[in-house]
C-alpha positions as a Markdown table, in Angstrom:
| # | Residue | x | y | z |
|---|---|---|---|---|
| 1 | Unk | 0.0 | 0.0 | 0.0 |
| 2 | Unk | 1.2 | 3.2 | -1.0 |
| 3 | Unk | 1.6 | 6.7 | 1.5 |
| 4 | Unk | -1.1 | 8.2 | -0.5 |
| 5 | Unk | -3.8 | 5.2 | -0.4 |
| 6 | Unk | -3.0 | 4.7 | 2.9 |
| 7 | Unk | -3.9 | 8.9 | 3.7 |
| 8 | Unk | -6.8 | 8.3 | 1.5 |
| 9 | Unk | -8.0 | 5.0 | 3.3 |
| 10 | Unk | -7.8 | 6.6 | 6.8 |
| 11 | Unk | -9.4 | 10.0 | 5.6 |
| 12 | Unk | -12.2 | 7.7 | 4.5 |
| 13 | Unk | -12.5 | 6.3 | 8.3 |
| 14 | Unk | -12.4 | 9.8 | 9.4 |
| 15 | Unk | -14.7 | 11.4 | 7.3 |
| 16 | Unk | -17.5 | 8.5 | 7.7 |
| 17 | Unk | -16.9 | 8.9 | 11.7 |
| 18 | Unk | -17.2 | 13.0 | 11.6 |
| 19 | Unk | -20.0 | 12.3 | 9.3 |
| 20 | Unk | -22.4 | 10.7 | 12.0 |
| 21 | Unk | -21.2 | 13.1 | 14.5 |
| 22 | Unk | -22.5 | 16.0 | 12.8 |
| 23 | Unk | -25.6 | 13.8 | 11.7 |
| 24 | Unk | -26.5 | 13.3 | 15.6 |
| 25 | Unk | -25.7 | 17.2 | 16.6 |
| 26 | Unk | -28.4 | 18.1 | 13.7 |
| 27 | Unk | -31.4 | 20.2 | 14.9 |
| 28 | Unk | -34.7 | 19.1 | 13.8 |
| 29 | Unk | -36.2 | 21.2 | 10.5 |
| 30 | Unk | -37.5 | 24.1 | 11.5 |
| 31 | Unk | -35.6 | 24.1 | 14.8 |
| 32 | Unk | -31.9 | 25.7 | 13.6 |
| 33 | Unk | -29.9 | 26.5 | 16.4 |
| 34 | Unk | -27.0 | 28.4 | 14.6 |
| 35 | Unk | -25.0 | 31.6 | 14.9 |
| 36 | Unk | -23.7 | 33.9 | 12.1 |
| 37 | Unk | -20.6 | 34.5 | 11.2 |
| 38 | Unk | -21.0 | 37.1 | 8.9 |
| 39 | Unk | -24.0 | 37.5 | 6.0 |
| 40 | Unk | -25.4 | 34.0 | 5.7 |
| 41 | Unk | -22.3 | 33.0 | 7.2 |
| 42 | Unk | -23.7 | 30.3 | 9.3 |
| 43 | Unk | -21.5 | 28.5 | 12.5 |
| 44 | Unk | -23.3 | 25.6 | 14.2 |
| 45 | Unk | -21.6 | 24.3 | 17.4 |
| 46 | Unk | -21.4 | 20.7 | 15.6 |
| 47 | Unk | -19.0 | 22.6 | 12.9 |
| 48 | Unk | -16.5 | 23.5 | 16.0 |
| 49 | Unk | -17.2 | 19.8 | 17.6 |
| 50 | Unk | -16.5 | 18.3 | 13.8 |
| 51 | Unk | -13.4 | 20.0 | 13.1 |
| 52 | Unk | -11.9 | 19.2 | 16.6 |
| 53 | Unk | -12.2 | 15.8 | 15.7 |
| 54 | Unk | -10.9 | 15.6 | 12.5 |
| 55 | Unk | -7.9 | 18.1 | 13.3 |
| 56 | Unk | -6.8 | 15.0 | 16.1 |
| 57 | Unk | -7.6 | 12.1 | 14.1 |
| 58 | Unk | -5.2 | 13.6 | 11.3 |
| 59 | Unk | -3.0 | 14.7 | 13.8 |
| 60 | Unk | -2.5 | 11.0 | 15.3 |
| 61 | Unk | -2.1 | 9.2 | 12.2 |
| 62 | Unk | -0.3 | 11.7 | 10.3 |
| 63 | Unk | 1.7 | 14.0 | 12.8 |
| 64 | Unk | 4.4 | 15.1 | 10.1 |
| 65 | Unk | 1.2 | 16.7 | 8.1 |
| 66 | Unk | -0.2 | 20.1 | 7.8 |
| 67 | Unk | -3.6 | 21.0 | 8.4 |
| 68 | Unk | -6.1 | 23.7 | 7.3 |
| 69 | Unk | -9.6 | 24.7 | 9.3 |
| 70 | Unk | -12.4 | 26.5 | 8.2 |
| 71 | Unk | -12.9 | 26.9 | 11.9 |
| 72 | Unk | -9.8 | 27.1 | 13.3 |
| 73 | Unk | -7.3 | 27.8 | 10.7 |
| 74 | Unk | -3.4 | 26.4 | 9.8 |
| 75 | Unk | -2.9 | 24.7 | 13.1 |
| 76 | Unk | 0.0 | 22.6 | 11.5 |
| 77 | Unk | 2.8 | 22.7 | 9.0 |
| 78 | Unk | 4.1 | 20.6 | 6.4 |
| 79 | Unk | 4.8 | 19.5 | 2.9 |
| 80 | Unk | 1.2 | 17.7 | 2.8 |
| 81 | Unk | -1.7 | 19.9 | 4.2 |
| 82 | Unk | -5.3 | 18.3 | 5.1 |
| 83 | Unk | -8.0 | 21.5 | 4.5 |
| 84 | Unk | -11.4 | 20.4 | 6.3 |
| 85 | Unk | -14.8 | 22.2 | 5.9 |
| 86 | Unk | -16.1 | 20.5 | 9.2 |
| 87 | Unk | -19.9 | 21.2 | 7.3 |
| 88 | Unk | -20.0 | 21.9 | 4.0 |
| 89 | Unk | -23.7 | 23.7 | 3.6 |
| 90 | Unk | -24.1 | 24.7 | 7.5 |
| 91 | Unk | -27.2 | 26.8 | 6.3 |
| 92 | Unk | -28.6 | 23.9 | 5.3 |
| 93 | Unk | -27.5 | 21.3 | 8.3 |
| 94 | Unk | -28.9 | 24.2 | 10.7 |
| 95 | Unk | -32.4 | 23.9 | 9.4 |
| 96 | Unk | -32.6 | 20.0 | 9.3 |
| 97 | Unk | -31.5 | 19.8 | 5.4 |
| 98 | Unk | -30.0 | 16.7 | 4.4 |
| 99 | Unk | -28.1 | 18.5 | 2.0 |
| 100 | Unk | -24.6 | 18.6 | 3.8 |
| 101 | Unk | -21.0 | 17.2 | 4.2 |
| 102 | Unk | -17.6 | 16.5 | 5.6 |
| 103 | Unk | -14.8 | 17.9 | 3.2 |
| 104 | Unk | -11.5 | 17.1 | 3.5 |
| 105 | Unk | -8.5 | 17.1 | 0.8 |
| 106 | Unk | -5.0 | 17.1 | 0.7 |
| 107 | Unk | -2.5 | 19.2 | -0.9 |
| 108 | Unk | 0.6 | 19.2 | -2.3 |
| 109 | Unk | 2.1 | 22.9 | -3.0 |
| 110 | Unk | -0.5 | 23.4 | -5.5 |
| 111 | Unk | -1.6 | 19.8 | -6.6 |
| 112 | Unk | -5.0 | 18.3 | -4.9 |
| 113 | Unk | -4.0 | 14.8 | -4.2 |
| 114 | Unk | -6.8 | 13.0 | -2.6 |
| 115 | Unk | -10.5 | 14.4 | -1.6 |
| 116 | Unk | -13.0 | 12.4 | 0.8 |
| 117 | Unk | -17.1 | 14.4 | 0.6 |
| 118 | Unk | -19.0 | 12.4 | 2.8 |
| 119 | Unk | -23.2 | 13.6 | 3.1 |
| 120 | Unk | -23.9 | 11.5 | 5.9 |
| 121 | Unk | -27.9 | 12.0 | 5.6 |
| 122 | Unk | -27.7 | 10.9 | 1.7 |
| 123 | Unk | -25.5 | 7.8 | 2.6 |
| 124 | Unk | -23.1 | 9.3 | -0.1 |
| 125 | Unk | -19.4 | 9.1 | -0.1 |
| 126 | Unk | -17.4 | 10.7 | -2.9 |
| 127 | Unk | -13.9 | 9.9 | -3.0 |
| 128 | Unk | -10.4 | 10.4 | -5.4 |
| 129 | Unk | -7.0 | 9.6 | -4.9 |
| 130 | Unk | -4.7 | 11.2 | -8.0 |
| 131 | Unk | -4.2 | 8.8 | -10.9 |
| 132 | Unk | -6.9 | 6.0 | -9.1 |
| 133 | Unk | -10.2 | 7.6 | -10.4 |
| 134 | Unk | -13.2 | 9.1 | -8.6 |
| 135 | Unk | -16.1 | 7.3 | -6.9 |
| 136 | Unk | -19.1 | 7.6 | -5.5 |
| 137 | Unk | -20.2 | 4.9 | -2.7 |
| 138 | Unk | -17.0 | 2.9 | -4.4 |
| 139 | Unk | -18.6 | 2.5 | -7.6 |
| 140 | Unk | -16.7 | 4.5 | -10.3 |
| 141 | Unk | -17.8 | 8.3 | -11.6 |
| 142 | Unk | -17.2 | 10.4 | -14.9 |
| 143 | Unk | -18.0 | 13.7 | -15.6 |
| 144 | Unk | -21.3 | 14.1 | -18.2 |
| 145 | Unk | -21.2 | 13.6 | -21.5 |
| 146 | Unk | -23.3 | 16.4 | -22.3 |
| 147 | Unk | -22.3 | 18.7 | -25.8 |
| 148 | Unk | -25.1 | 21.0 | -25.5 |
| 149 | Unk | -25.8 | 23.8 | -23.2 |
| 150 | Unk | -29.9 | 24.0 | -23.6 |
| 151 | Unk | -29.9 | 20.2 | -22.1 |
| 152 | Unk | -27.3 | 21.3 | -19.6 |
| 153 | Unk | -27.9 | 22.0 | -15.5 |
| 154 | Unk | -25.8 | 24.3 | -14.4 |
| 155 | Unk | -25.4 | 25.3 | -10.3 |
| 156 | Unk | -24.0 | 29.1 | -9.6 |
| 157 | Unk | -23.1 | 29.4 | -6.3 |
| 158 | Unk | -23.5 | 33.1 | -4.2 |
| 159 | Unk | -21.1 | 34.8 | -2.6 |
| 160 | Unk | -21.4 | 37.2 | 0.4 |
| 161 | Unk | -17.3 | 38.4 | -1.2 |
| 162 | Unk | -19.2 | 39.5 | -4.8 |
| 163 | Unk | -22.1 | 41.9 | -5.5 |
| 164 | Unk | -25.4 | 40.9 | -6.0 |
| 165 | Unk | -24.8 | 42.5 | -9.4 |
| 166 | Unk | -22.3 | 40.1 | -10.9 |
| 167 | Unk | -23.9 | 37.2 | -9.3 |
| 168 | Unk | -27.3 | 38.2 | -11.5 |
| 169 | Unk | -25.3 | 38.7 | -14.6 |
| 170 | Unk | -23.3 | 35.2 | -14.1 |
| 171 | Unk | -27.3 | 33.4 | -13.5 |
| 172 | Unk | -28.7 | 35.4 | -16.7 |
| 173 | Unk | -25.4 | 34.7 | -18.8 |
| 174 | Unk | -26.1 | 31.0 | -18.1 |
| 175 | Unk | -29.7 | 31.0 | -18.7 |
| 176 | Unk | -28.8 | 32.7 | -22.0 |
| 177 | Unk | -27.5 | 29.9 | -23.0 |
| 178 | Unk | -30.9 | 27.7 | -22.2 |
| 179 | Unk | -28.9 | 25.8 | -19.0 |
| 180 | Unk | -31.6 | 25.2 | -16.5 |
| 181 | Unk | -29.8 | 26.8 | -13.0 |
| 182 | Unk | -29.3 | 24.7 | -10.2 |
| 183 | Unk | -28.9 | 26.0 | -6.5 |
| 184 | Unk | -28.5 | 23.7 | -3.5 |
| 185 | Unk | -26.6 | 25.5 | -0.8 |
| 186 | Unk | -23.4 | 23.2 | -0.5 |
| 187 | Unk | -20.5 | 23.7 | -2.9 |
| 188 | Unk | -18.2 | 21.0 | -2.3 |
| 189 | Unk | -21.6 | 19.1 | -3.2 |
| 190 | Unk | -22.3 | 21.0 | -6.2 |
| 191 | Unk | -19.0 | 20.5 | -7.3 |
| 192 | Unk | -19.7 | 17.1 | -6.2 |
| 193 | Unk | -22.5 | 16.8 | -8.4 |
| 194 | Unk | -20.5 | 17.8 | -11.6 |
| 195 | Unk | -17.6 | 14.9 | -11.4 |
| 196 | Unk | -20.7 | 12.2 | -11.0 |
| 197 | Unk | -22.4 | 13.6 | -14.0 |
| 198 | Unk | -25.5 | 15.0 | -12.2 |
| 199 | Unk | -24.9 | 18.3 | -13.3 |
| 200 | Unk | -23.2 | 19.8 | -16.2 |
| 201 | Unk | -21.5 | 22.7 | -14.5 |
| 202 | Unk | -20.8 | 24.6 | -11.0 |
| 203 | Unk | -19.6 | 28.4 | -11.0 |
| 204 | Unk | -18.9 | 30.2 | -7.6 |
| 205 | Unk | -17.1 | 34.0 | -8.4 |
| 206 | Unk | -15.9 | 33.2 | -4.8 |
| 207 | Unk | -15.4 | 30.2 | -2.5 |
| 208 | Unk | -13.2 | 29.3 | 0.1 |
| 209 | Unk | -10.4 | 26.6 | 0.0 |
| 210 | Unk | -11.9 | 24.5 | 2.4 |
| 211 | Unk | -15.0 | 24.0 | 0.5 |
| 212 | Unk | -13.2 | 23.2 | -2.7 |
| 213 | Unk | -9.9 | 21.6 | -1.6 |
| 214 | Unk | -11.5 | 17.8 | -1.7 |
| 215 | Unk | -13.5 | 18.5 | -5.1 |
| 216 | Unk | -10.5 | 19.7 | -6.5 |
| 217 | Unk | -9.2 | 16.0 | -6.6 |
| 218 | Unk | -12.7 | 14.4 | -7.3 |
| 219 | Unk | -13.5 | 16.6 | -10.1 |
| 220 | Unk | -9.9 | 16.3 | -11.3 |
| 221 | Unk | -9.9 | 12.6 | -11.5 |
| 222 | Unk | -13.9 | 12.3 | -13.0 |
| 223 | Unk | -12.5 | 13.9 | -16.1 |
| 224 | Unk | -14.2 | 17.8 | -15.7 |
| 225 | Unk | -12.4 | 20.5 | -16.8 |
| 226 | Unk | -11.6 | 22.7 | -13.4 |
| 227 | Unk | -10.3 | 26.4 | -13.0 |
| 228 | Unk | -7.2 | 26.7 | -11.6 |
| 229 | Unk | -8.3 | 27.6 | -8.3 |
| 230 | Unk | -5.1 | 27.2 | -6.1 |
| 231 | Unk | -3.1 | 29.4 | -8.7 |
| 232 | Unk | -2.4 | 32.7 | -7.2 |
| 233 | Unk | -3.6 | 33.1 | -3.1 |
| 234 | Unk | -5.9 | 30.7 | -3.7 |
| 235 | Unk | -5.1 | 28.9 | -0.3 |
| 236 | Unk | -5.1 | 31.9 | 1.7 |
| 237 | Unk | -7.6 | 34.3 | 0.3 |
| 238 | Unk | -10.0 | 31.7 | -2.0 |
| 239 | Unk | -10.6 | 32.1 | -6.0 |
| 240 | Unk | -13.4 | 31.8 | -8.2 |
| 241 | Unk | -14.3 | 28.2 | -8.9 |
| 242 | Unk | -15.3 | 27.0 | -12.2 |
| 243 | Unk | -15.8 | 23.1 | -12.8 |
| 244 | Unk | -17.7 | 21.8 | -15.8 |
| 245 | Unk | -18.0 | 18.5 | -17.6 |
| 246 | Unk | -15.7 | 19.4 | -20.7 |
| 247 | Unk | -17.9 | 18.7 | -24.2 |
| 248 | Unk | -19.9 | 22.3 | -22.7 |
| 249 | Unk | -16.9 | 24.1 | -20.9 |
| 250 | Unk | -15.9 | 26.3 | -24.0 |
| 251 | Unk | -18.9 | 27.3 | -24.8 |
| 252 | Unk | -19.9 | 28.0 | -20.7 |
| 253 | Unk | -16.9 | 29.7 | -20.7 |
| 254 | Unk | -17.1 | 31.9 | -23.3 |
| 255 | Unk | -21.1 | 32.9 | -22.1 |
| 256 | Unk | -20.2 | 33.7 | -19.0 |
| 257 | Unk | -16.5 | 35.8 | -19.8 |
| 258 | Unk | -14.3 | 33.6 | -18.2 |
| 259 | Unk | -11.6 | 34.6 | -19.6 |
| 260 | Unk | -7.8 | 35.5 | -19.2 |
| 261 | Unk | -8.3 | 36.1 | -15.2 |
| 262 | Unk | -10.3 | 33.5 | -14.6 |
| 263 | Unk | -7.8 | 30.6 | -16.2 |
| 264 | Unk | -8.3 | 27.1 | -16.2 |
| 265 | Unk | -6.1 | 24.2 | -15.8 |
């Protein structure tokens, strides 16, 4: 067994474990017990409970590696770095949604080598490991085959970090293409969604490492064509995200302008 299956094999232990522990610390719909942050910035008291966990199960098995919190920032250093979103979509675990998850990745410098996205109230399990594929509940995914926009889905995430202006002419650029939009409240889920083929496309002008950093190598290894999200200060300040299955990327690129500075891989 290699170092890197072995990360991957233990992040999948992790992941499942933190996964029930945020499904049992879930308020009942219509009973959110949550705090904000900032602008629909939402912080449960599973998220802190979640990340604690994770930061010393990583921490045990993997001492020599870094590690990135939403919550709690770079608590460690190293050549490898774990980034967590404790919950992924804390709007919706607040208010009873089943639409949430457990992110975690790992980094090299700039290269996403593994990504576990488990949705513990789905039963769903996404999971890549660079150059072994992408799965979903162990069975393999690929990216759609779609060629044409007006049968495509397309999810656009909002930003509190961009105006309410660009994020209405990124939504009427896509439906000007005849994409049906997509909004679900959880983008490492959305981007999720893309590398098993259930959507054609996610777009975010703004999103955080942690809720990318295990997509990254999911969507990377289903075969979508990703921006190049860690280029720049990506890990530190966050990028724009663009992931889409690749026979409609050109053409969703060039109806929504992203161009020169918003490069791809």
């Amino acid at each position: 067994m290699t170092a890197l299956q072995r990360r991957l094999d233990v992040a999948l232990e992790i992941c499942a474990a933190a996964g029930r522990m945020a499904l049992a610390r879930q308020s009942a719909p219509g009973a959110a017990t949550a705090a904000l942050k900032g602008h629909q910035d939402w912080l449960t008291e599973a998220d802190g409970a979640v990340e604690a966990y994770i930061d010393a199960a990583l921490a045990s098995a993997f001492p020599e590696d870094g590690f990135q919190g939403e919550e709690t920032g770079g608590r460690r250093n190293g050549t490898l770095r774990w980034v967590v979103d404790p919950i992924d979509g804390t709007s919706n675990f607040a208010r009873g949604s089943p639409r949430f998850c457990v992110s975690l990745g790992l980094i090299e410098d700039r290269t996403p080598l593994l990504g576990v996205i488990v949705a513990p109230a789905m039963g769903e399990t996404f999971a890549a490991r660079l150059g072994a594929g992408a799965t979903l509940n162990g069975a393999p995914i690929r990216a759609a085959e779609t060629t044409d926009l007006a049968r495509g889905m397309v999810e656009c995430g909002w930003s509190p970090r961009r105006s309410n202006a660009d994020f209405f002419a990124l939504t009427q650029a896509v439906m000007g293409t005849g994409a049906m939009l997509r909004a679900g409240g959880s983008g490492a889920l959305g981007l999720a969604d893309v590398a098993a083929g259930r959507i054609d496309a996610y777009i975010e002008l703004h999103i955080n490492v942690w809720d990318v950093a295990a997509a990254l190598a999911i969507l990377g290894e289903a075969g979508a064509e990703v921006s190049a999200f860690l280029a720049g200060d990506g890990l530190v300040a966050g990028n724009p995200i663009f992931a889409a299955a690749p026979g409609v990327a050109g053409a969703l690129r060039g109806a929504v302008g992203w161009g020169a500075s918003h490069s791809t891989q």
